[in-house]
C-alpha positions, -999 to 999 in steps of 0.1 A, spaced: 771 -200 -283 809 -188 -271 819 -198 -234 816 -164 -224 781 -164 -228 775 -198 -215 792 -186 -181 770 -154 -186 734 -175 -186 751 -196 -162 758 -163 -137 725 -149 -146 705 -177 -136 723 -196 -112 700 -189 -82 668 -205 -104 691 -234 -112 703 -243 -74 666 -234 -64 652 -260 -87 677 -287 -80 668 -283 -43 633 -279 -41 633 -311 -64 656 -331 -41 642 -318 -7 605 -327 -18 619 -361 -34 638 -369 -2 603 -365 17 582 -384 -3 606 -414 -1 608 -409 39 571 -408 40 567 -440 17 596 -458 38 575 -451 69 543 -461 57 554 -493 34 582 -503 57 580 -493 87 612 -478 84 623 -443 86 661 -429 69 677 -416 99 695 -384 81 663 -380 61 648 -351 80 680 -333 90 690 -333 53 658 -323 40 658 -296 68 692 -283 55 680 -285 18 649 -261 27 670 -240 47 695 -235 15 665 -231 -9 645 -202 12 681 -182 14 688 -189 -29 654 -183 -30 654 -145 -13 685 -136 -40 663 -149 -66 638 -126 -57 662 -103 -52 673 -106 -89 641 -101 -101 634 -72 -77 603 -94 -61 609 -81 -25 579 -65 -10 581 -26 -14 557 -2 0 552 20 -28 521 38 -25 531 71 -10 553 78 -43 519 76 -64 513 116 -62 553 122 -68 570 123 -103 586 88 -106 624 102 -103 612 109 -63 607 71 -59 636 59 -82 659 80 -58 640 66 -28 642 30 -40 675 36 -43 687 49 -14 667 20 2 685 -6 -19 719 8 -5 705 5 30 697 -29 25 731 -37 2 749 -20 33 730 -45 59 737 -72 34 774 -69 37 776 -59 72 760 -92 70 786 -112 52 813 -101 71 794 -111 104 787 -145 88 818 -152 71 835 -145 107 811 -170 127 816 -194 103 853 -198 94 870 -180 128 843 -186 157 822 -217 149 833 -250 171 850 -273 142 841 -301 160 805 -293 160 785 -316 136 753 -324 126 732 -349 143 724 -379 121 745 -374 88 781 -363 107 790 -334 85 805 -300 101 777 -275 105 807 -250 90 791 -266 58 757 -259 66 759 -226 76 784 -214 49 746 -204 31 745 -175 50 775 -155 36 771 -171 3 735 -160 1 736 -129 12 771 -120 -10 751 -130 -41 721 -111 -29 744 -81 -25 755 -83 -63 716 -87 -76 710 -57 -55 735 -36 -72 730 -57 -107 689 -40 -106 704 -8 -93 725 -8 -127 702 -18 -151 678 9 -137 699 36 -131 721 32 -159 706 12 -184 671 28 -177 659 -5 -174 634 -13 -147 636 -50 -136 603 -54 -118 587 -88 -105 563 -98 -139 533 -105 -108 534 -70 -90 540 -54 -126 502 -68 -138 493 -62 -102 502 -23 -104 489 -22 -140 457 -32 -129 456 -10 -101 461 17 -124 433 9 -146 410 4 -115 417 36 -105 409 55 -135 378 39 -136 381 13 -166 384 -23 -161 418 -36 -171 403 -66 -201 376 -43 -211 348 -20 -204 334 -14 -169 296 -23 -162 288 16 -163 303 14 -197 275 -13 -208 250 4 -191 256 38 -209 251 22 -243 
């Protein structure tokens, strides 16, 4: 495998990566403050804070994740009676909405953070600069800017549509419940006919 593919798989699945590593290390961090309570009698100062922070990180890698996958929540159904080009344009006029908010967004954040925030002003128990802690909120939503635009171009372009595998089945089975047959086989008036 070359480099440039390695940075590639890398780039293409770095939200799943940072989301693992965090969920892993939050839920760890937790468990070990519970037993250090319960065992010992003793709870890690920083413990909450940090696993606070780590949550906080995950949800916001987590929404560009989704975003990648095209797992945000559409409302869809008034495009069922429409060809599908009417709700391919309106999904993406929708998406450039949303990648418009998104870097109206960044901006916002990226000014807070680095021109307006306090530098003095830390967190409670572990000391760091919060300028750390909040820098999530430009990164996230930058990344979730280039996902937006990355589905855009594989379904415009590429005529590839990147859906969410769970609302896929979910539609598919809607559309088989609403012609009547049973998505794994045939319906109990089907039986009852033979």
């Amino acid at each position: 495998m070359t480099a440039s593919r390695i940075l590639a798989n890398i780039f293409n699945n770095i939200e799943g990566y940072i989301c693992r590593a965090l969920l892993a290390f939050f839920v760890t961090l937790l468990f070990v403050q519970i037993l250090s309570r319960e065992f010992f009698k003793y709870s890690i100062p920083w413990g909450e804070e940090l696993a606070t922070y780590l949550f906080v990180w995950f949800a916001f890698f987590g929404a560009s994740h989704a975003a990648k996958m095209a797992a945000h929540n559409r409302v869809t159904f008034q495009f069922k009676p429409f060809p599908k080009s009417v709700a391919t344009v309106s999904e993406a006029f929708a998406d450039l909405i949303w990648l418009g908010f998104n870097l109206y967004f960044v901006y916002l954040s990226y000014d807070f953070v680095f021109n307006k925030m306090n530098l003095f002003w830390k967190s409670q128990t572990l000391g760091v600069p919060m300028k750390y802690v909040y820098m999530i909120l430009p990164l996230a939503f930058a990344i979730m800017s280039i996902r937006i635009v990355q589905v855009n171009y594989y379904k415009l372009v590429k005529g590839i549509d990147i859906r969410d595998p769970d609302s896929a089945e979910m539609e598919h089975m809607a559309d088989h419940l609403l012609d009547g047959e049973h998505p794994g086989g045939p319906t109990a008036t089907d039986k009852d006919q033979r």
